[in-house]
Each structure stands twice: as C-alpha cells, then as structure tokens.
N, C-alpha and C positions, 0 to 999 in steps of 0.2 A: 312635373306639374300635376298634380292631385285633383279632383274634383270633391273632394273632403275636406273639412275643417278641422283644427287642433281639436273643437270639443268633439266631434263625430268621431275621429280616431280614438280619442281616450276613453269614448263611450263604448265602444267595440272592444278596444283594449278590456275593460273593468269586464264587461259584461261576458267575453269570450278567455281572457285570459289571466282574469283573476283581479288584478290591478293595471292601473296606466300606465305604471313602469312597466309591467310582463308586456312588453312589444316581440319577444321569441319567440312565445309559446304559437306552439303549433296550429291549435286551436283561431289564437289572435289574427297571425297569418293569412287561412284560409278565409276567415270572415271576410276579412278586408280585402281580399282577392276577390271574394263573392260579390261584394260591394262594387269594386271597380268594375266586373265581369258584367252585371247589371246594368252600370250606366254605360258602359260600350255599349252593351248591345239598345239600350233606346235611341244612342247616335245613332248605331248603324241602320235603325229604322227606318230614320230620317234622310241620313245621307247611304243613299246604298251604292253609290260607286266607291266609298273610301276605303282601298283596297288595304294602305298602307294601317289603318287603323283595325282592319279585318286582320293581317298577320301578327299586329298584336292580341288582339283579342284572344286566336288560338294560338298565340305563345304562351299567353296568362291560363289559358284553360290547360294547359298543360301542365304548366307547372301544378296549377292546386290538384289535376289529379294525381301528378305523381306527391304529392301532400299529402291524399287522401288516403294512397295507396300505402304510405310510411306508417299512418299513423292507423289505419282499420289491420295492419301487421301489429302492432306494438300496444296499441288500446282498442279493444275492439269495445267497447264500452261508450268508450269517450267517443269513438267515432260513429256509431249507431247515435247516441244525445246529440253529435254535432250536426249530422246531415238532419236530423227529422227538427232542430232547432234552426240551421239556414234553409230548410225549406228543400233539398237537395234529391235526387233519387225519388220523385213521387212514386 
C-alpha cells in the first residue's frame, strides 16, 4: 500500500531516472524511498506510539543508506547531484 500515485511515481521515475520505464535505476530507487521516508515520518509526528510503523521506517532508512553507500562507491558524481537534488546530508 503506497501513499503515491501512478503519476507521482512516473514523475520521480522521469525525473530521477531518466524515464518511467527506468523503475531500476539507483537513482529512481532512492528518491522514492525518500518520498516514502518523508511521509512516515509526518505520521509519526502525529501518531508517536506506532511502534510497528517506527521499525519500518528504520528498516527503509536503511536500506537507502546502504543505496547511498553502493552508489557514492561506483558514482560518486551521480551521488554528490543526487543528495544536494533530494535535499540529503545538509
């Protein structure tokens, strides 16, 4: 269950990974992980006992760092443009 629509993903697709078919690219990935990472945490604002929505949250945080981690090895380029573009690492 997503709290994003078909056009919100395609838009992130296009915009992070080239086109809306590129749903792989690393890039796309993380966005949209940012995206979901985001709207947890304004639930969790809200509701601060929902424990079982907090172990997802740092399960999702985890993963995009080990994301972040694959990809500032392999691009470090791409990966300097992608954090200072989602806003990441102020």
């Amino acid at each position: 269950m997503s709290h994003l629509s078909a056009e919100q993903k395609k838009s992130i697709y296009t915009t992070f990974g080239g086109n809306e078919k590129n749903t792989g690219s690393i890039e796309a990935q993380i966005a949209q992980m940012t995206e979901r990472i985001n709207h947890i945490s304004n639930h969790l604002q809200k509701n601060k006992k929902d424990f079982s929505t907090h172990r997802g949250l740092m399960q999702l945080v985890g993963r995009r760092k080990r994301l972040l981690q694959y990809m500032s090895r392999t691009n470090l380029t791409g990966y300097r443009a992608l954090i200072e573009k989602l806003g990441l690492r102020k």
